[in-house]
N, C-alpha and C positions, 0 to 999 in steps of 0.2 A: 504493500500500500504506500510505504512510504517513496519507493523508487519510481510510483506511477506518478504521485502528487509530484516529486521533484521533476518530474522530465515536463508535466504541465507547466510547472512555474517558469522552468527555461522556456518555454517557448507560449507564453502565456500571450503576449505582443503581438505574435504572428497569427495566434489563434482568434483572438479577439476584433484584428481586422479583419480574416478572412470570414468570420460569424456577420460582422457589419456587413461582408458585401454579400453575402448570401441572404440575409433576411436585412432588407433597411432599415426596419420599424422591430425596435428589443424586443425581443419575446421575454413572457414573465418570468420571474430569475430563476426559477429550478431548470427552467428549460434555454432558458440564455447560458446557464453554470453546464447544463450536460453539452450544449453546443460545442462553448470554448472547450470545456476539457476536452474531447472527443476530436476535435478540430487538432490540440495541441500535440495530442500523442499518432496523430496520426496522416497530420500533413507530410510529414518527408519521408517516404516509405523506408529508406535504406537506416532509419534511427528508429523507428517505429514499435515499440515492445514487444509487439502482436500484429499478426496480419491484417490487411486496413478493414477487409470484411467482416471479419471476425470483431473488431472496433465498432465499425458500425453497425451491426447486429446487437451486440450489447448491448450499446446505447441506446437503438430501440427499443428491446427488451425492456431494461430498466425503465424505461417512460411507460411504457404498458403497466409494468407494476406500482407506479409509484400513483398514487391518488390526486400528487397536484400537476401532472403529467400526461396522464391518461389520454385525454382528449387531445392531444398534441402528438402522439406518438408520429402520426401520417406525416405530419410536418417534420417531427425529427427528421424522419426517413428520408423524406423528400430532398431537405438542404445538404446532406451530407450523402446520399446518392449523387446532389448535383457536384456537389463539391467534388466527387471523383471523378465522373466523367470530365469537369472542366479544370482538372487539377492543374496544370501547367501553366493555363492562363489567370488561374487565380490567384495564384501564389506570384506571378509575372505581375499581376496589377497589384499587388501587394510592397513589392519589394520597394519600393521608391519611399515607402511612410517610415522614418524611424524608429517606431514604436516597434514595428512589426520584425526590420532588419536586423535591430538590434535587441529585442526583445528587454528593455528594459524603460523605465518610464520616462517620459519627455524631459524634464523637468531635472532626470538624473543626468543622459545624456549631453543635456545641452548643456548642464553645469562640468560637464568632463570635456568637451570641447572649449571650453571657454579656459581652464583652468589647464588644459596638458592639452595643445593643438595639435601636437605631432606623436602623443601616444594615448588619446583617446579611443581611438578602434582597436588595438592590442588589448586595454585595460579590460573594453567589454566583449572583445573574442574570447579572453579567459576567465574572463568570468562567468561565461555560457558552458565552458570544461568541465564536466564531474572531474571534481579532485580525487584523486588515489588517497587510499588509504597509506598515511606516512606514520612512523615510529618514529621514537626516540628512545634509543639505546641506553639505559642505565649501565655506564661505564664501572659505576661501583662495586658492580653484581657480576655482570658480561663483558668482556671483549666486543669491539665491533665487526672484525671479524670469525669469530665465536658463533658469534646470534646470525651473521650472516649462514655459515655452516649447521646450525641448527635449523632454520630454516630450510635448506636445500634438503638436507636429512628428512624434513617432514614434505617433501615437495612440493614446495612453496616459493614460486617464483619472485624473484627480488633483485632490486639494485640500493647500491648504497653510494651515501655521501657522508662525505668526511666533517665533522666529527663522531658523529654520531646518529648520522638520519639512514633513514630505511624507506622505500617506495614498495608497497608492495602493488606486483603485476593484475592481482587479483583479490577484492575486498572481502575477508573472509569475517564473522560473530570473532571478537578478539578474543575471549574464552578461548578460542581453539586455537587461538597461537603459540608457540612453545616459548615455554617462562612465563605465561600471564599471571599464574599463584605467584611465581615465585619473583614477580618482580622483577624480570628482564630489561621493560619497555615501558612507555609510557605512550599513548597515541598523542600525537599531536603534530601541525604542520609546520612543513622546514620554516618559512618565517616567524613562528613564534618560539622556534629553539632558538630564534637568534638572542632573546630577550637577556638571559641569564648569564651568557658570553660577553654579552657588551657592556654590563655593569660592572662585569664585577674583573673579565682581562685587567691584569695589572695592578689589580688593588691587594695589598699584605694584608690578609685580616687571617687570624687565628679564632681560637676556641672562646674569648674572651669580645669577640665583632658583637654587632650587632647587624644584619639585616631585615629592613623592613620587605615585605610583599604586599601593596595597599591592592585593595579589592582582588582577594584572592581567589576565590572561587571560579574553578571546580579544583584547584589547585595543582594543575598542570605546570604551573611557571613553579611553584613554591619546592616541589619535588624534587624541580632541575637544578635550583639554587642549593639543596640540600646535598643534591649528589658532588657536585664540582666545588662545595666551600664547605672548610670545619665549621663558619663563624654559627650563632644565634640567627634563625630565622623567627621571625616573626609575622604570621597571616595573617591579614584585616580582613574581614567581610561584614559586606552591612544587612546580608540577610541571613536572618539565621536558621531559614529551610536548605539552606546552601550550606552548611556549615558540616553538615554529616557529609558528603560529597571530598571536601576538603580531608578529612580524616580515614574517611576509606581509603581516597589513593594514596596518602601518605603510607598507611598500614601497609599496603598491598608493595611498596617499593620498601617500606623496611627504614624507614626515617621517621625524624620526628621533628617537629615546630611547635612553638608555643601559638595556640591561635584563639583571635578574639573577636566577637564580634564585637562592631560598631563601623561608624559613619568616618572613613580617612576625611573627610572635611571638618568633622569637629574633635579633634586631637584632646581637648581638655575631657571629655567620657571616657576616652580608654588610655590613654600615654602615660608611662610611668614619670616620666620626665628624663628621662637617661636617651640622651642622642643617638639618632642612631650614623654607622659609618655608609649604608648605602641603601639605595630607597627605591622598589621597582613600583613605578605607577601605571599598570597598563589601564588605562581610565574608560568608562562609559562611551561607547562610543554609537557611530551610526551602524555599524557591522556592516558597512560599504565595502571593505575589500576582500570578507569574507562569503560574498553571495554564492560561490561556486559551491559552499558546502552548505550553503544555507538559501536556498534559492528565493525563498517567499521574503528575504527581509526587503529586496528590492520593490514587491510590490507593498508592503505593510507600513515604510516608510513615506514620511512626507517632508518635502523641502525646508520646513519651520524647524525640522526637529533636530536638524544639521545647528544653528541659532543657539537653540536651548542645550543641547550635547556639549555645544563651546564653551556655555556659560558655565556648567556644572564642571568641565574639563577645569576653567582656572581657578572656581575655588578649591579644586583640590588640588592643587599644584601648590598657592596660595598660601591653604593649611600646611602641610605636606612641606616646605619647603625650609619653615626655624626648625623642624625636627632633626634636622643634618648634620650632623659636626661640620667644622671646617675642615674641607680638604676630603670632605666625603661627597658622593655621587648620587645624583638624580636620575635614575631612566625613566623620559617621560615616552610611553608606546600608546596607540590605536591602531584597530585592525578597519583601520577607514584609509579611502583615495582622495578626499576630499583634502581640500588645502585648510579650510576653517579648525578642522580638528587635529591636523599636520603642523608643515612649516608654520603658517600662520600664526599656531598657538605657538608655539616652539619661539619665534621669533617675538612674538609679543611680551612671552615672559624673562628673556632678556634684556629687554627695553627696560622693562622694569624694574631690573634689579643688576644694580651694580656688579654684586658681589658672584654672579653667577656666569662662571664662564662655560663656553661650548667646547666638547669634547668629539674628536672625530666618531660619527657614529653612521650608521646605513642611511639614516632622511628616509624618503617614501621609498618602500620596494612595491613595486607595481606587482601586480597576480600577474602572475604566469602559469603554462602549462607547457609539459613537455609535446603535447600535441599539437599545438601552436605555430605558425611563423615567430619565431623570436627574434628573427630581425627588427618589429614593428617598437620592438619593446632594447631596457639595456640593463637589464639585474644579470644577467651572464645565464646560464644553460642551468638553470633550476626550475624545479616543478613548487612553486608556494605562493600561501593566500596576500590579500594586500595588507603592509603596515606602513608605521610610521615608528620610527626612535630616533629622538633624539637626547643625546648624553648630555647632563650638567654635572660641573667640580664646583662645588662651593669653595669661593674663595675669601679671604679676609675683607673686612670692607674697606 
């Protein structure tokens, strides 16, 4: 169910115009909702999950049985019979609408042309990719060539990247992958391993450190900081139904963190007062560079919420930011393409503060996919979702 929904929402754009030029006047929504769907999984036969017949016969079907449908069924039939006999032309007077070529909403599109002119069509080619299923090697535990060798052993096709990522060929229930009890791996995509590399490369912290993880939840990042440094971690999360989440993966990798809920914007509810040496912010964001694995946030979102995402970005930057010792590091991340929630924030809160200097760090890495022209694009020959990081060294003022 969940691989049907996701192939609709990628192609949600192209379905929904082609439903306009088959019936001009909306049919009522149960029957407008089985159009699109129906439309989306089954306009371009060679991507198609199911044969188109078998598609459209369903979809009839289901209108037969459904009571707010019923009377509609002959018309299901009708638009989506025509739609195949006149498939090439329909999908031809189609391609010229944005919406439909790029399957994503006007409003996002046109703000990615405006903001990256020469790698806006890359950003949303990869973004239309199902993302592979990617690891992260728990070095702690595994070799990276070890897990790669385990894997082959269970025959399970794989490539890897150095330091520690894993592509698997094939998306299998991660239960079934070898070392999941025992804490091998962690899932997660090559740009969010970057997270914990880039704070913390270079930094001496022993048993005695302190690092902070502000909004840590499901605790993927918190893990990775545990395996690669002796120091104190410390997890923030402001929800506390997320909070079990955080302590299963911990358990299941074999670490520990002290973790707390409350709100990284109001530091006086939970901060003991003791500074800490290095501070991973991956902040609320639009989840714009993560649609490949997440396919409906492109249609769920709206242009305003880019505005408000910003706003709540700098109070916790804000907060967040006397907690540092001198000479300790900020990582500010979002897994957004958008420049508001990127450089712009990034650049903004150096304006404002003296004492905060920039540390060489990734800036946007665009989604990519290995399936891709990569030439469109210039992160170099990787398969990962969209971020932003950028590093601060607190400096004396």
């Amino acid at each position: 169910m969940q691989a049907l929904a996701f192939t609709v929402w990628r192609n949600l754009g192209r379905a929904t115009a082609l439903r306009a030029a088959l019936a001009a006047k909306a049919p009522p929504g149960p029957v407008d909702a089985l159009l699109c769907v129906t439309l989306a999984l089954c306009w371009d036969p060679d991507r198609a999950p199911y044969d188109e017949f078998t598609l459209v016969n369903q979809a009839v079907e289901a209108a037969k049985r459904d009571p707010r449908m019923a009377r509609q069924a002959s018309f299901v039939n009708a638009c989506l019979r025509r739609f195949m006999r006149e498939r090439a032309q329909r999908v031809a007077a189609t391609d010229d609408q944005p919406q439909a070529r790029w399957n994503h909403p006007l409003w996002w599109i046109a703000r990615l042309q405006a903001e990256q002119p020469q790698r806006w069509q890359g950003i949303l080619q990869a973004s239309n990719v199902q993302a592979p299923l990617t690891l992260r090697v728990n070095l702690r535990a595994i070799s990276l060539s070890a897990y790669m060798q385990a894997l082959a052993d269970a025959g399970m096709l794989a490539r890897a990247a150095e330091p520690a990522c894993v592509y698997l060929e094939q998306a299998v229930p991660v239960a079934r992958l070898p070392g999941y009890a025992q804490g091998w791996f962690s899932v997660q995509d090559a740009a969010a391993q970057r997270a914990a590399y880039l704070l913390l490369n270079g930094l001496a912290l022993d048993a005695s450190s302190r690092v902070l993880d502000a909004c840590a939840a499901p605790g993927g990042k918190t893990g990775h900081l545990l395996e690669i440094t002796p120091a104190q971690v410390i997890a923030l999360e402001l929800n506390p139904a997320r909070i079990a989440r955080i302590h299963a993966n911990l358990q299941r990798l074999n670490v520990q963190a002290e973790v707390l809920t409350g709100d990284a914007g109001d530091p006086a509810a939970w901060w003991d007062g003791q500074a800490f040496d290095a501070i991973l912010l991956d902040a609320p964001c639009t989840a714009s560079g993560i649609v490949r694995r997440h396919p409906d946030v492109r249609w769920l979102r709206r242009e305003s919420d880019i505005a408000q995402l910003a706003h709540s970005q700098q109070r916790l930057l804000e907060a967040l930011w006397p907690l540092l010792r001198t000479g300790g590091r900020l990582l500010y991340c979002t897994c957004s393409v958008f420049a508001q929630e990127g450089p712009q924030q990034f650049q903004a809160f150096l304006a404002r503060h003296a004492n905060a200097h920039a540390l060489p760090a990734d800036g946007s890495l665009w989604p990519q996919s290995a399936q891709q022209d990569t030439s469109v694009l210039d992160n170099g020959a990787y398969d990962h979702d969209g971020f932003f990081y950028g590093l601060l060294e607190k400096r004396a003022a």
